[in-house]
C-alpha positions as CSV (number, residue, x, y, z in Angstrom):
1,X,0.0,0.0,0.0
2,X,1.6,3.3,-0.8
3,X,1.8,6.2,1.4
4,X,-1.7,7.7,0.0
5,X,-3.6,4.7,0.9
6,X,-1.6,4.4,4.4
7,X,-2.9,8.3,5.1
8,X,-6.9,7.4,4.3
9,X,-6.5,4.0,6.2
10,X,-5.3,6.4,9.4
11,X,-7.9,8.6,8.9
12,X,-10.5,6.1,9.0
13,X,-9.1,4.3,12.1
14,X,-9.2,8.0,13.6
15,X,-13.1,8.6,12.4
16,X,-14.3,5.5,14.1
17,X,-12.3,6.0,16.8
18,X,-14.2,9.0,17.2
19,X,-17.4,7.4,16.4
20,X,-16.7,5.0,19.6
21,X,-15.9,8.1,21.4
22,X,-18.9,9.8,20.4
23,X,-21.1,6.5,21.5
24,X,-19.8,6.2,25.4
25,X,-19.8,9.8,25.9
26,X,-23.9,9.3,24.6
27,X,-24.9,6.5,26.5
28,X,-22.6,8.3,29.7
29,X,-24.7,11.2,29.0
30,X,-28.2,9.5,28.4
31,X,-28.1,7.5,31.7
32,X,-27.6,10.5,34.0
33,X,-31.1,11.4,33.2
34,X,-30.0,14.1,30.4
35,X,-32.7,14.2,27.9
36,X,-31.7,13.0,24.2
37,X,-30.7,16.5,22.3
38,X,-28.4,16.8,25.5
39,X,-27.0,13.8,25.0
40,X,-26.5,14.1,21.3
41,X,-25.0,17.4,21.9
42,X,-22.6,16.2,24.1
43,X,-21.4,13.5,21.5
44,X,-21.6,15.3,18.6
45,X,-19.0,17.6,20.7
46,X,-16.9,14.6,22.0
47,X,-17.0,13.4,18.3
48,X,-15.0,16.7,16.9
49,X,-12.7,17.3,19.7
50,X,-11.8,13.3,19.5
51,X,-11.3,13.7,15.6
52,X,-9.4,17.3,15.8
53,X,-6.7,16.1,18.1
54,X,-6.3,12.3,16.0
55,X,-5.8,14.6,12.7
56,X,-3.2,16.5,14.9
57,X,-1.6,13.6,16.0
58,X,-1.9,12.6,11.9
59,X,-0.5,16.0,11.0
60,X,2.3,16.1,13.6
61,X,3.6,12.5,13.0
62,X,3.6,13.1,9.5
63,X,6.4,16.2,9.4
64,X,7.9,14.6,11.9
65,X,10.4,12.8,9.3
């Protein structure tokens, strides 16, 4: 696999490493007794910030040479 394919394959392992993220912080949210936009905004928001700092991990690995 070249170096293209490598980079979507991260990517993707970083997107549904989010999407797990995004699940837990849900159901965590949803059995407090928060009502279901709560929860969804609470994942939606664990969803980005997980997914920002993988592609900075991405970006920073990647100059590092």
């Amino acid at each position: 696999m070249n170096r293209s394919g490598t980079t979507y394959l991260l990517i993707l392992i970083v997107g549904l490493s989010s999407l797990i993220v995004a699940l837990a912080t849900a159901m965590l949210k949803s059995s407090t007794g928060a009502c279901a936009a709560e929860a969804a905004l609470a994942a939606g928001a664990a969803f980005a910030t997980a997914f920002g700092l993988g592609l900075g991990v991405l970006g920073a690995l990647r100059h590092r040479t």
